[in-house]
BALOMI-706011 format. One record per residue (C-alpha): residue number from 0; residue in one letter; x negated, y, z negated. Coordinates in steps of 0.25 Angstrom, whole numbers, plus 5000, padded with zeros to 4 digits. Each point is the difference from the previous one (the first is absolute). Layout:
% residues N
[node NUM,'A',[X,Y,Z]];
...
This chain:
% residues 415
[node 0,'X',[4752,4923,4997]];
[node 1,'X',[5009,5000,4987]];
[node 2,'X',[5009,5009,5003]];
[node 3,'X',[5003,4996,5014]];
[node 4,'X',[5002,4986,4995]];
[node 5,'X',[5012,5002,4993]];
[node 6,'X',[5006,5009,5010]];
[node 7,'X',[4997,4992,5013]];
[node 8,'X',[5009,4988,4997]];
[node 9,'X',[5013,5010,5001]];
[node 10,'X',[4995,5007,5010]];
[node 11,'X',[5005,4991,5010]];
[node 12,'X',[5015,5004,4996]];
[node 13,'X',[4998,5015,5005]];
[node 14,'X',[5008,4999,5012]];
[node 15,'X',[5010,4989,5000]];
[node 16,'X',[5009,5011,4998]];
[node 17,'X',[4997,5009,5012]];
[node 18,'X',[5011,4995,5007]];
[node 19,'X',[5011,4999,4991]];
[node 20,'X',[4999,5016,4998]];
[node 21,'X',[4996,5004,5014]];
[node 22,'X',[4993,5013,5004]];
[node 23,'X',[5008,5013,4998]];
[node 24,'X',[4989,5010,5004]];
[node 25,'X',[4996,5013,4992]];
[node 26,'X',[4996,5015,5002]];
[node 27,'X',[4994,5009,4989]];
[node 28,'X',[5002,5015,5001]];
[node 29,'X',[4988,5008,5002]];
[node 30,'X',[4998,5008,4988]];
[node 31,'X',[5002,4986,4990]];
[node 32,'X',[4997,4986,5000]];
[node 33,'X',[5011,4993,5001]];
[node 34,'X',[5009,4989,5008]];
[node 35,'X',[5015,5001,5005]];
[node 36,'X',[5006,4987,5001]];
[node 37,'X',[5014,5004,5007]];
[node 38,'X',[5015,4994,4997]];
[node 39,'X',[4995,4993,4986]];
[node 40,'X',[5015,4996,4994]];
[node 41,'X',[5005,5005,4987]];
[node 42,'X',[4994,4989,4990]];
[node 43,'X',[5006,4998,4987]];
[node 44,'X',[4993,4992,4993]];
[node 45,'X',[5006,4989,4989]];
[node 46,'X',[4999,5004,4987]];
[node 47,'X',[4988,4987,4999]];
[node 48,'X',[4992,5006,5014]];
[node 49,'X',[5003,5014,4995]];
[node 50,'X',[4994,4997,4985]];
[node 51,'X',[4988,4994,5008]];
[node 52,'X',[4998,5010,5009]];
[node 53,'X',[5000,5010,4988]];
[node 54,'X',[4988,4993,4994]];
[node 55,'X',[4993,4999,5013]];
[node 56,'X',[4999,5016,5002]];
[node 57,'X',[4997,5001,4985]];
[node 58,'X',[4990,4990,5001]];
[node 59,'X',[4993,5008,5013]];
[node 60,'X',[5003,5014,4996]];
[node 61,'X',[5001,4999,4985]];
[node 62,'X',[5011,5009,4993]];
[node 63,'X',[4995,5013,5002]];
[node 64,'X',[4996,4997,5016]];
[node 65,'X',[4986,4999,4998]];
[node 66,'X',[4996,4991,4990]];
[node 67,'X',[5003,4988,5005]];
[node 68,'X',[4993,4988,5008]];
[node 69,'X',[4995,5008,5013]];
[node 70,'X',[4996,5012,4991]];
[node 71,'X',[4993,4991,4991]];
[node 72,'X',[4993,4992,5012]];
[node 73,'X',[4994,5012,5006]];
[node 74,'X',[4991,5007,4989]];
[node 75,'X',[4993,4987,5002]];
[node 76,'X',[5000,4996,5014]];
[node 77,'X',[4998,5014,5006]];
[node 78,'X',[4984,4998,4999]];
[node 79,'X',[5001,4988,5010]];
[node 80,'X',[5007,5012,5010]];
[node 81,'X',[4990,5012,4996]];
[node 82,'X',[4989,4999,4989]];
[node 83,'X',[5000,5013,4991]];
[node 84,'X',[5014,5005,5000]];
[node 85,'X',[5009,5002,4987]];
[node 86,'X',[5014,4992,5005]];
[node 87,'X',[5010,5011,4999]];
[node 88,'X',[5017,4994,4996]];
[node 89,'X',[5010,5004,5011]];
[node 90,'X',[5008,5011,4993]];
[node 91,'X',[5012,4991,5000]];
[node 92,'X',[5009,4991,5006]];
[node 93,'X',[5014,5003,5003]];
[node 94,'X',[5012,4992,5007]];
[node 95,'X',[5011,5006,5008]];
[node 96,'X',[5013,4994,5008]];
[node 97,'X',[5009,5004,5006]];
[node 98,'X',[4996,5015,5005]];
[node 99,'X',[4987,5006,5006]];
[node 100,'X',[4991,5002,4988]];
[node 101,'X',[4992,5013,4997]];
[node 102,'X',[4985,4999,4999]];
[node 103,'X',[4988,5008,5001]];
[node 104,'X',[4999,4995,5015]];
[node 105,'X',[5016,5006,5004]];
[node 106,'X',[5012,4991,4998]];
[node 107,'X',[4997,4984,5003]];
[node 108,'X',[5010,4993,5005]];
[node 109,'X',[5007,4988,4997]];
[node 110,'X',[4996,4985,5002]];
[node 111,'X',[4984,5005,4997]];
[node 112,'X',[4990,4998,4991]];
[node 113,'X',[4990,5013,5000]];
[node 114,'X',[4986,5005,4993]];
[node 115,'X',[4999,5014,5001]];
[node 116,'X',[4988,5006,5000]];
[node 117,'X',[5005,5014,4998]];
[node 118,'X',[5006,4997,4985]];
[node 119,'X',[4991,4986,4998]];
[node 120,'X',[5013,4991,4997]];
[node 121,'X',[5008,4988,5006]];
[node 122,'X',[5013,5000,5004]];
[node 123,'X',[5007,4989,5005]];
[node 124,'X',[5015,4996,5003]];
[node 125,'X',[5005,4992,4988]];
[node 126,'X',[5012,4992,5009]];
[node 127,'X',[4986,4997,5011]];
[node 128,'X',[4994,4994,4987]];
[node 129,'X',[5012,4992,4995]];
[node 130,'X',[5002,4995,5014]];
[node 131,'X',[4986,4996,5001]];
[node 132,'X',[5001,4993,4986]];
[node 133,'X',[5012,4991,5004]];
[node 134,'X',[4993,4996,5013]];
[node 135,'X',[4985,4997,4995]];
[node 136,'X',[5002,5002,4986]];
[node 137,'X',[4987,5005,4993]];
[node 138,'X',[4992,5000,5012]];
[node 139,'X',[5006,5011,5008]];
[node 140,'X',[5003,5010,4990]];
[node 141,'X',[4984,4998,4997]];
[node 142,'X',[4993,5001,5011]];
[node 143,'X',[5010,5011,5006]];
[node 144,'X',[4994,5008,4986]];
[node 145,'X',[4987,4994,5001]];
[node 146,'X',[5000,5008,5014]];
[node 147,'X',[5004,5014,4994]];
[node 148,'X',[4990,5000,4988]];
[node 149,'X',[4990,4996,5013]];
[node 150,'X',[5002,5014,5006]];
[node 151,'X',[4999,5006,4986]];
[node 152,'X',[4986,4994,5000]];
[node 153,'X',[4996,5006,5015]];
[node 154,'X',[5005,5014,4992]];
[node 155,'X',[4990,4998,4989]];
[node 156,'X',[4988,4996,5008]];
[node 157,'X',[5003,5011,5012]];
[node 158,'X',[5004,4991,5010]];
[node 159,'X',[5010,5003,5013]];
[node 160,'X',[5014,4995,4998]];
[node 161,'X',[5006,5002,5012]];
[node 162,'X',[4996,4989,5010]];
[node 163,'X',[5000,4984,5004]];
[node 164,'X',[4987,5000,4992]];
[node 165,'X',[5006,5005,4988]];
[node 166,'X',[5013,4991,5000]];
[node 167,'X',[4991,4989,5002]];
[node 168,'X',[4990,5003,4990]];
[node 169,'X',[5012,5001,4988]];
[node 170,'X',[5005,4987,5004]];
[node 171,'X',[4986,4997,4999]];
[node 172,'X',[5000,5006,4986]];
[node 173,'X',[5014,4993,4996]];
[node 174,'X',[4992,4987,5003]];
[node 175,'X',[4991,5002,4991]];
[node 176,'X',[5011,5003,4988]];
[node 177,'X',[5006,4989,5005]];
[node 178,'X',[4989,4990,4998]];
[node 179,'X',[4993,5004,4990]];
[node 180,'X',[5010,5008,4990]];
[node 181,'X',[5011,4989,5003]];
[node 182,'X',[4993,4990,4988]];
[node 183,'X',[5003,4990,4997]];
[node 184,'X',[5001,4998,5015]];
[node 185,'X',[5016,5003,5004]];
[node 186,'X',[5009,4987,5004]];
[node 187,'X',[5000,4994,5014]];
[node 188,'X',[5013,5007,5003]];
[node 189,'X',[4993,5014,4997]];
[node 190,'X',[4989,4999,5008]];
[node 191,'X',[5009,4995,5012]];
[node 192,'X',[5009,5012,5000]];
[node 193,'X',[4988,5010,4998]];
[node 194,'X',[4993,4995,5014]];
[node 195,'X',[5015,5000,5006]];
[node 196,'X',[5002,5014,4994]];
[node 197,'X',[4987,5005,5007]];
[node 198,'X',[5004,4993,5012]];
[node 199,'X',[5015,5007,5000]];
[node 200,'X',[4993,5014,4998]];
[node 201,'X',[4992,4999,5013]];
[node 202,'X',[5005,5009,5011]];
[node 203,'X',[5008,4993,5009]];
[node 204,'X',[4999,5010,5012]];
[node 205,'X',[4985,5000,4998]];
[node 206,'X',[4995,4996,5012]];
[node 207,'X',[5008,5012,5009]];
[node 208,'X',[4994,5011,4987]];
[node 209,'X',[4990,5008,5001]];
[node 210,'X',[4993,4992,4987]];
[node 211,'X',[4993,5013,4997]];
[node 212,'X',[5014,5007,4996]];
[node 213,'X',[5001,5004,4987]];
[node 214,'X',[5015,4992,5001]];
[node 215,'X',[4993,4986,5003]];
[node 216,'X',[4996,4991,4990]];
[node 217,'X',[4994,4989,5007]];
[node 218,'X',[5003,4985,5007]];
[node 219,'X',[5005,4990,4991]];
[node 220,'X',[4986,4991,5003]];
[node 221,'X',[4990,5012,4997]];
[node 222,'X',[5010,5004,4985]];
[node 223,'X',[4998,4985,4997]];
[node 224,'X',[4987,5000,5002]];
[node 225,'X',[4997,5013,4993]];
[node 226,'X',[5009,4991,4989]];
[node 227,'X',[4992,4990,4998]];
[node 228,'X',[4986,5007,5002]];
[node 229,'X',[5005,5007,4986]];
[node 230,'X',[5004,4989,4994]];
[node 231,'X',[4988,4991,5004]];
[node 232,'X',[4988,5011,4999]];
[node 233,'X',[4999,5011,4993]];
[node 234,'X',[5000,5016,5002]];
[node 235,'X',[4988,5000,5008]];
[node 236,'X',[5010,4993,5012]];
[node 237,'X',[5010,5010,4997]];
[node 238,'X',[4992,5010,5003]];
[node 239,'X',[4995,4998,5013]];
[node 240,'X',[5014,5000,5005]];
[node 241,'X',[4997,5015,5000]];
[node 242,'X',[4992,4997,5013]];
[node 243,'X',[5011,4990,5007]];
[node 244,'X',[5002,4999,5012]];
[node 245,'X',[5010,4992,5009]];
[node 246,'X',[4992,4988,5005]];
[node 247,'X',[5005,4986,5006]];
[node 248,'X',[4996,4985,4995]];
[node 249,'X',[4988,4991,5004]];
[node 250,'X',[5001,4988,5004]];
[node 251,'X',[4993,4989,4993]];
[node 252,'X',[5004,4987,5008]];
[node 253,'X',[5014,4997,4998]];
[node 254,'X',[5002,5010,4989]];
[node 255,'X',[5000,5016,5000]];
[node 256,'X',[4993,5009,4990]];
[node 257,'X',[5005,5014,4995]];
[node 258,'X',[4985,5007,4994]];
[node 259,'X',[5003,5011,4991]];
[node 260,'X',[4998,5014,5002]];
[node 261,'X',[4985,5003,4997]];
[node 262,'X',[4995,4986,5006]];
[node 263,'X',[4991,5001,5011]];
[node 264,'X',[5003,4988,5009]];
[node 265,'X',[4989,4995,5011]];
[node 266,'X',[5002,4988,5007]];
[node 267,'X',[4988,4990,5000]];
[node 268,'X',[4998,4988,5008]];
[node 269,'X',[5008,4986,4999]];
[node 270,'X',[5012,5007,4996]];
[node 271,'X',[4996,5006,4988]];
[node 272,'X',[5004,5014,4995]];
[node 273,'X',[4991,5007,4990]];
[node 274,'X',[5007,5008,4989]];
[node 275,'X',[4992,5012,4993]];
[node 276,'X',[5005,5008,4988]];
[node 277,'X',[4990,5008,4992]];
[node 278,'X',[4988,4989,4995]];
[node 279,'X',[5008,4989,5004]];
[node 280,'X',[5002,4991,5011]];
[node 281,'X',[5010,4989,5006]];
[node 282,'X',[4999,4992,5009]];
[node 283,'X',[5013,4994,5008]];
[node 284,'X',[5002,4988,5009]];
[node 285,'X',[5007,4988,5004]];
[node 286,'X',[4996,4986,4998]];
[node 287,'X',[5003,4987,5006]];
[node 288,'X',[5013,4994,4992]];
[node 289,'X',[4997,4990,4990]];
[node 290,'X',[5007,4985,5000]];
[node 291,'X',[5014,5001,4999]];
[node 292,'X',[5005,5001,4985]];
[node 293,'X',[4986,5004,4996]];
[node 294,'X',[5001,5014,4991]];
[node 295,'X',[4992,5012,4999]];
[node 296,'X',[4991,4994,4985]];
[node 297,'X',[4999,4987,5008]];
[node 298,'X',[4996,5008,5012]];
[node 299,'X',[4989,5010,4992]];
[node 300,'X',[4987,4991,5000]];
[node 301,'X',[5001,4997,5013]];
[node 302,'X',[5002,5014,5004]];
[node 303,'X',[4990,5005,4991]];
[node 304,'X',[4989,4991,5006]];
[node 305,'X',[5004,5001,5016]];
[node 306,'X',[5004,5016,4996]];
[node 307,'X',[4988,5005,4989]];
[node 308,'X',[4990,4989,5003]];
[node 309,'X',[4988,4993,4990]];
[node 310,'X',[4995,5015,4997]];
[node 311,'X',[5013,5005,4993]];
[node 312,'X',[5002,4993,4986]];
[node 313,'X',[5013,5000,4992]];
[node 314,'X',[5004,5007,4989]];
[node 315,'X',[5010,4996,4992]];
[node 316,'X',[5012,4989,5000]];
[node 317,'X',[5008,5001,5013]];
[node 318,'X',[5013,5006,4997]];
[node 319,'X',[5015,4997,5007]];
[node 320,'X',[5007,5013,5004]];
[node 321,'X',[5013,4999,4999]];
[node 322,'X',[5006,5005,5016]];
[node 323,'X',[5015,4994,4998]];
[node 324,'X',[5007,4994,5010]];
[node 325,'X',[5005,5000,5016]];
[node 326,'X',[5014,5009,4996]];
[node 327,'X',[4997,5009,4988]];
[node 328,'X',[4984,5000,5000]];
[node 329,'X',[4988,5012,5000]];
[node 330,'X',[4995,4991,5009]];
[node 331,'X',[5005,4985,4999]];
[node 332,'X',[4992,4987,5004]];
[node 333,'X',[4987,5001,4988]];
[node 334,'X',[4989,5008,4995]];
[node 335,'X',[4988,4998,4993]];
[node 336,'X',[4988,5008,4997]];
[node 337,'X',[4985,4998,4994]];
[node 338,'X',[4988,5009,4996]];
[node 339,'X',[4986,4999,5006]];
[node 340,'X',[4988,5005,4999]];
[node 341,'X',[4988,5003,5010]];
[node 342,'X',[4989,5009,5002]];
[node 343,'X',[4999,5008,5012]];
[node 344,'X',[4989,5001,5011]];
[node 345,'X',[4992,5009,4994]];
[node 346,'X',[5001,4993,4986]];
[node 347,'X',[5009,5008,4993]];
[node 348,'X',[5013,4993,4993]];
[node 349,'X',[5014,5000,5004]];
[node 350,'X',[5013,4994,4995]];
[node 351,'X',[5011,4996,5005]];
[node 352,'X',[5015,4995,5001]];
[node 353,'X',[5006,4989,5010]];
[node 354,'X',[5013,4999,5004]];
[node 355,'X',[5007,4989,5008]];
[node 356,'X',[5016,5000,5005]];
[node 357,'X',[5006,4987,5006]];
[node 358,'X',[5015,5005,5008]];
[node 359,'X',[5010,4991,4998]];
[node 360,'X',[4998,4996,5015]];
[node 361,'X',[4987,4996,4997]];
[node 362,'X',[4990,5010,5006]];
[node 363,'X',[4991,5006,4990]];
[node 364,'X',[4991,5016,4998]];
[node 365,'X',[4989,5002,4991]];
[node 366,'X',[4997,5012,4993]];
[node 367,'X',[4985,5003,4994]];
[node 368,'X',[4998,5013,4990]];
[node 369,'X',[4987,5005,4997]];
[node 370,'X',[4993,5009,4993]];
[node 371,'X',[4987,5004,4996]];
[node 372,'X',[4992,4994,4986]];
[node 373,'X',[4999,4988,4990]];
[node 374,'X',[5016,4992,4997]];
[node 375,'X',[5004,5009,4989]];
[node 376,'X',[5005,4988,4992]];
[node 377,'X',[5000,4985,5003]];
[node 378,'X',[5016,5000,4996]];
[node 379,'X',[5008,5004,5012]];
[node 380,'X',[5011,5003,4989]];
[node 381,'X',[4990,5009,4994]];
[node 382,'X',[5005,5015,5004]];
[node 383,'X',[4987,5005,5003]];
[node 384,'X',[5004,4993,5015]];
[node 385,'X',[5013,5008,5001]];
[node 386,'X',[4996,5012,5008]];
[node 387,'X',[4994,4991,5012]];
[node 388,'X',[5012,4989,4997]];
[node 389,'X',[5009,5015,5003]];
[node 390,'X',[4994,5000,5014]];
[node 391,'X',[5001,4985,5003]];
[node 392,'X',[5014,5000,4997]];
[node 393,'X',[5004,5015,5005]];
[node 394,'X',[4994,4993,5012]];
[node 395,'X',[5006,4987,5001]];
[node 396,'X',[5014,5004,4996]];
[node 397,'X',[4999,5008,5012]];
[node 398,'X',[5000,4986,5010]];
[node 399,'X',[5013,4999,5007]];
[node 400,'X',[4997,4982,5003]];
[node 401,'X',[5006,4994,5012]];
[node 402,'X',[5014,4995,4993]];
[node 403,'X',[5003,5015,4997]];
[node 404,'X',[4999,4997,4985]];
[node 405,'X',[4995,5010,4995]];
[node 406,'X',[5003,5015,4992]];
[node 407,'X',[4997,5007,5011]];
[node 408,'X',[5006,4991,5013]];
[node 409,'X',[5015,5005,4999]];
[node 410,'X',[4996,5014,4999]];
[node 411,'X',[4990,4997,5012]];
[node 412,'X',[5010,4994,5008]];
[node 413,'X',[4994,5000,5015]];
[node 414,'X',[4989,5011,4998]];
C-alpha cells in the first residue's frame, strides 16, 4: 500500500475549494472532446504568474507539444488501460485566443479546450489556461490537460468519445496522471484546486439533460468520483466507466455510498451491502459508535474481533489512514486499516483488507476487502497489497459519513 500512503494524507484537501470557484457548467461539441466554460475574463498574467505558467505547459506538453510530462506518462501507463497496444503521441498541441480556431474537427470556439480526433491534437484556449492558473494555480491547468490527453487515450484504444461514459472515463484517466505522474506528490494547495477544478467542470444543468447527449459531461459527484477512482486505482477502474450508468447512493446507516460503475451491489442482512468487482469482494456496514474520543486505530481490535472473529488472523501492523478533518476532509473524523488472513469453507485461502471510519460526530462503517489466496506479503507497505488496497480505497473514498465531510457529499448534496 506504498503508493497510496503517500498520497492519502493530501487527499483530504481535494475539495476545500469547491466552493470558492463554484460550478459553471460545461458542453463539449459532438465531433471533439472538449469543454466550454462560458464568459472566462481577459487574464493577463503578471510577469511572475506568466513566467510560471510558461513552465507549467512546457513541463506537461514539452517544447514541441508532445514531449513533455503527459506524453512521457502515457507510453507507460497505457498497459494498466489495454494490455498489447503501442502508445501513439497526439500529433500536437496548440493554443489559440482570441478567435475560433481551425482544426481538423471544423473551427472551435473560444473559451474551450478540445481533442480532435479527426487530426489527433489538442487544442485549448490559452486566456481559459491562464485564467485557470491565476485561480488554482498548477492544478487546473493540469487536470483540464490531463482530461484532453485522456480522450487521446479512448482514440488509441478504439473507444467512443462522445458520451457521459467517456467524459467520466478521461476525468478518470486525468486522475491517474494526477496521482501517479505528479511525484513527488504535488503541494496541499495543488491537490485542493485539482478536486475543486473537477467539481467546477460538472454540468450544472445536469439533472434537467438528457445525460446520454453527447453535450453533457456529467454531475459534479459522479466527475469527482471518476476523479478520485484514477487517482486511487489504476486503469482497470478507468475502464469500466465505459459500462456507467446513472445510479443513486446506498445507505450504510448514517452514511451514503456511491459504488462505482462495474460494482454489483446486493443488499445482505443486518444492513450490510456486499460489493463485487472481478475476484474481489467488499463487504460494507455500519457499526455501533466507539466511546467518545476513541479513534478509528484505537477502534480496530475491537472491531476486528466483534467484525472478523477468532478464525480471521491478522496480517501485518495496523495502519492509520489519514481522513482529514470535519471542513476540508475526504472523509473527516479517523481511519485505519489492518490485514487478515483466513481460510474459506471449503479450505482454500483468502486475504484480506479492513478498513474502519469514525465521523467526526461519532458514528462509525467498516469496510472488509477480500480476495482469493495466501497474503502476498506480511508488510502491508509491501506493493504486492496495492491492487486489493486499490479496491479498498476506490471503495471507501466513495462513503459520504453523516457530517457531510467527505469528497463527494458537496457534489451529492440532497441525492
Amino acid at each position: 500500500m506504498r503508493r497510496e500512503l503517500v498520497i492519502l494524507p493530501l487527499l483530504m484537501l481535494l475539495v476545500a475549494a469547491c466552493d470558492e470557484m463554484g460550478d459553471t457548467g460545461s458542453s463539449a461539441d459532438p465531433t471533439t472532446g472538449g469543454s466550454s466554460y462560458p464568459n472566462v475574463p481577459l487574464t493577463e498574467l503578471t510577469v511572475q504568474e506568466q513566467a510560471g505558467y510558461d513552465a507549467l505547459m512546457t513541463d506537461l506538453v514539452g517544447p514541441d507539444g508532445v514531449s513533455g510530462r503527459l506524453g512521457n506518462f502515457w507510453p507507460h501507463a497505457l498497459s494498466s488501460v489495454a494490455i498489447g497496444l503501442l502508445y501513439e503521441p497526439v500529433a500536437g498541441v496548440s493554443s489559440y485566443e482570441g478567435a475560433p480556431q481551425p482544426s481538423g474537427c471544423g473551427p472551435l470556439s473560444t473559451e474551450n479546450a478540445w481533442y480532435c480526433s479527426a487530426d489527433h491534437r489538442i487544442y485549448y484556449d490559452d486566456n481559459l489556461l491562464r485564467a485557470m492558473y491565476r485561480s488554482t494555480g498548477i492544478a487546473g491547468p493540469t487536470v483540464l490537460m490531463a482530461h484532453e490527453y485522456g480522450h487521446h487515450i479512448q482514440s488509441i484504444v478504439g473507444l467512443p468519445q462522445f458520451s457521459v461514459q467517456a467524459e467520466l472515463q478521461a476525468d478518470c484517466l486525468a486522475g491517474m496522471f494526477f496521482g501517479t505522474a505528479m511525484q513527488p506528490p504535488a503541494g496541499e494547495a495543488d491537490l485542493r484546486y485539482a478536486g475543486a477544478t473537477i467539481f467546477w467542470l460538472g454540468d450544472d444543468e445536469y439533472r434537467a439533460t438528457e445525460w446520454f447527449e453527447p453535450d453533457v459531461h456529467g454531475a459534479p459527484s459522479w466527475r469527482s468520483k471518476a476523479f478520485l477512482d484514477g487517482m486511487l486505482g489504476d486503469g482497470t477502474y478507468c475502464r469500466d466507466y465505459e459500462e456507467w450508468t446513472e445510479r443513486g447512493t446506498f445507505a450504510l446507516g448514517t452514511y451514503r455510498w456511491l459504488p462505482g460503475p462495474a460494482i454489483d451491489v446486493r443488499e445482505a442482512d443486518n444492513g450490510v451491502l456486499v460489493a463485487t468487482l472481478r475476484d474481489r469482494t467488499a463487504y460494507l456496514a455500519p457499526y455501533a459508535s466507539p466511546s467518545a474520543g476513541t479513534t478509528a486505530l484505537a477502534y480496530l481490535p475491537t472491531v476486528f474481533d466483534g467484525w472478523l472473529g477468532p478464525d480471521f488472523t491478522p496480517v501485518g501492523t495496523p495502519i492509520e489512514i489519514e481522513t482529514g478533518n470535519g471542513t476540508s476532509g475526504i472523509l473527516g473524523g479517523t481511519g485505519a486499516a489492518q490485514g487478515y488472513q483466513f481460510a474459506d469453507t471449503a479450505g482454500a485461502p483468502q486475504h484480506g483488507l479492513l478498513f474502519v471510519h469514525v465521523a467526526s460526530t461519532g458514528e462509525a462503517a467498516i469496510i472488509s476487502v477480500t480476495e482469493p489466496g495466501a497474503p502476498p506479503a506480511m508488510d502491508l507497505a509491501n506493493p504486492a497489497w496495492d491492487p486489493l488496497a486499490n479496491y479498498l480505497f476506490v471503495t471507501a473514498f466513495s462513503l459520504c459519513p453523516p457530517d457531510g465531510a467527505g469528497a463527494l457529499c458537496l457534489a451529492l448534496g440532497d441525492s
